[in-house]
C-alpha positions as a Markdown table, in Angstrom:
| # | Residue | x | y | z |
|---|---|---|---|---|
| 1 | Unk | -12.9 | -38.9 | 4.3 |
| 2 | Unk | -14.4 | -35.9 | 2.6 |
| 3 | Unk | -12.3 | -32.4 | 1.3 |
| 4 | Unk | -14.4 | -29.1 | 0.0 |
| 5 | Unk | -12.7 | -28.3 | -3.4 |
| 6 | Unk | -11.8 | -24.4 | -4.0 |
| 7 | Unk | -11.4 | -22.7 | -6.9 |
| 8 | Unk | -9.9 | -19.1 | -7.8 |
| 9 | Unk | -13.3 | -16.8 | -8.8 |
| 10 | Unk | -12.7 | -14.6 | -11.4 |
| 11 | Unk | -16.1 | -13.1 | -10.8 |
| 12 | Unk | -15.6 | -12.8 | -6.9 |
| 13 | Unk | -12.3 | -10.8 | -8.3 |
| 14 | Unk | -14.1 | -8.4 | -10.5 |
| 15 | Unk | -17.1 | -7.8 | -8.0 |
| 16 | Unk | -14.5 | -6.8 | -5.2 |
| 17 | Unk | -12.6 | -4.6 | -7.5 |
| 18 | Unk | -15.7 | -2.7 | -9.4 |
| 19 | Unk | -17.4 | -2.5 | -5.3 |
| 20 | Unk | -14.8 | -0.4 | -4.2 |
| 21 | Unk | -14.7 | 1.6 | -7.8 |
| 22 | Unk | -11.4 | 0.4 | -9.1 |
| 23 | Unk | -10.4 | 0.0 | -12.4 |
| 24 | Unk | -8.0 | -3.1 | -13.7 |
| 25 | Unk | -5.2 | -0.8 | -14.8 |
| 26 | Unk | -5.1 | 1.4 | -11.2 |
| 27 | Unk | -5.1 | -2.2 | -9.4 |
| 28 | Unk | -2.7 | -3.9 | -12.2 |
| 29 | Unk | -0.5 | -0.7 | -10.8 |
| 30 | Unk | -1.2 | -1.3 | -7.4 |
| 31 | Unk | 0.2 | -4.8 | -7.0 |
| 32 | Unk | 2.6 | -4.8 | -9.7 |
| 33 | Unk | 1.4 | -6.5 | -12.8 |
| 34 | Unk | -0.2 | -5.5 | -15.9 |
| 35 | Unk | -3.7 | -5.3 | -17.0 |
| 36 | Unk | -4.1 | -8.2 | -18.8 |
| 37 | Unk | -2.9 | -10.5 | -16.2 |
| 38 | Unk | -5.9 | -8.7 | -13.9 |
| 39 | Unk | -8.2 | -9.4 | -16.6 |
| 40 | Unk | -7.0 | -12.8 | -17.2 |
| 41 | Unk | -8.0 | -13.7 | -13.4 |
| 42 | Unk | -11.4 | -11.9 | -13.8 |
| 43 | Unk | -12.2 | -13.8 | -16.7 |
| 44 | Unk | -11.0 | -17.1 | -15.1 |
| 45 | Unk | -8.8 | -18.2 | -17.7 |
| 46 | Unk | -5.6 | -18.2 | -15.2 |
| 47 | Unk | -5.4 | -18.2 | -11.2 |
| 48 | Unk | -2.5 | -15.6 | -9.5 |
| 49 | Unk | 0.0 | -17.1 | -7.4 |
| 50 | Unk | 0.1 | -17.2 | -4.0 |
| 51 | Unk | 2.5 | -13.6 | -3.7 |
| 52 | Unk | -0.5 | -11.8 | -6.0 |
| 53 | Unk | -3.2 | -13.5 | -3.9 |
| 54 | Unk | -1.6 | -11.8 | -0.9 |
| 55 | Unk | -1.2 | -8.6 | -2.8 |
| 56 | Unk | -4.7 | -8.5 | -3.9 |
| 57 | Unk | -6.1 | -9.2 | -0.5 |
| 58 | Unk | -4.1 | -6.4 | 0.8 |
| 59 | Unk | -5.0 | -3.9 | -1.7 |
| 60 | Unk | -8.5 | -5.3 | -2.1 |
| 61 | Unk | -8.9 | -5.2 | 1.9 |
| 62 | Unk | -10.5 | -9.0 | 1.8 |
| 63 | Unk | -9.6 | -12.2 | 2.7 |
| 64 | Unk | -8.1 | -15.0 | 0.8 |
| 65 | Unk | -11.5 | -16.8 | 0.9 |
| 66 | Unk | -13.4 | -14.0 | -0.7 |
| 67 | Unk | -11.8 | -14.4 | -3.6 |
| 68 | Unk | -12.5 | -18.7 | -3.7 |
| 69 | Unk | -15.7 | -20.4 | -4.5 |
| 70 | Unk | -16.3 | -23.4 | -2.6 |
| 71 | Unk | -17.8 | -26.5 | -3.6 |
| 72 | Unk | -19.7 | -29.3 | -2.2 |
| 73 | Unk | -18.0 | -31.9 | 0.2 |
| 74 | Unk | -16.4 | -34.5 | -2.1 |
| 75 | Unk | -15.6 | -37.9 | -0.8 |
| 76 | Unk | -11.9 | -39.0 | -1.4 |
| 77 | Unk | -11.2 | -43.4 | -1.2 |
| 78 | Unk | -8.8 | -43.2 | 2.4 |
């Protein structure tokens, strides 16, 4: 059996946010955290939960899988 690991990208973050001309604090604002939570996801040293995600996606106008790197097929023992 094989799964495709995901991972939260930080850089997938910023580049949506800095495309569409937003700055941390007016997005920090609009999905009510504070800036250096926002910067703490762009930097990849934390992941937001799932209620952020959502936020994000809605304010960001993106999917949750724009915001995930994926990575090769990995083979788990059944």
């Amino acid at each position: 059996m094989t799964v495709q690991a995901t991972t939260f990208s930080g850089h997938r973050l910023h580049a949506r946010r800095t495309a569409i001309g937003m700055r941390r604090e007016t997005l920090a604002v609009a999905i009510g955290c504070t800036y250096g939570i926002v910067a703490r996801w762009e930097q990849s040293n934390a992941a937001p939960s799932a209620v952020y995600l959502m936020r994000l996606c809605a304010v960001l106008d993106c999917a949750v899988g724009d915001l995930f790197d994926t990575t090769s097929p990995v083979a788990v023992p059944a």
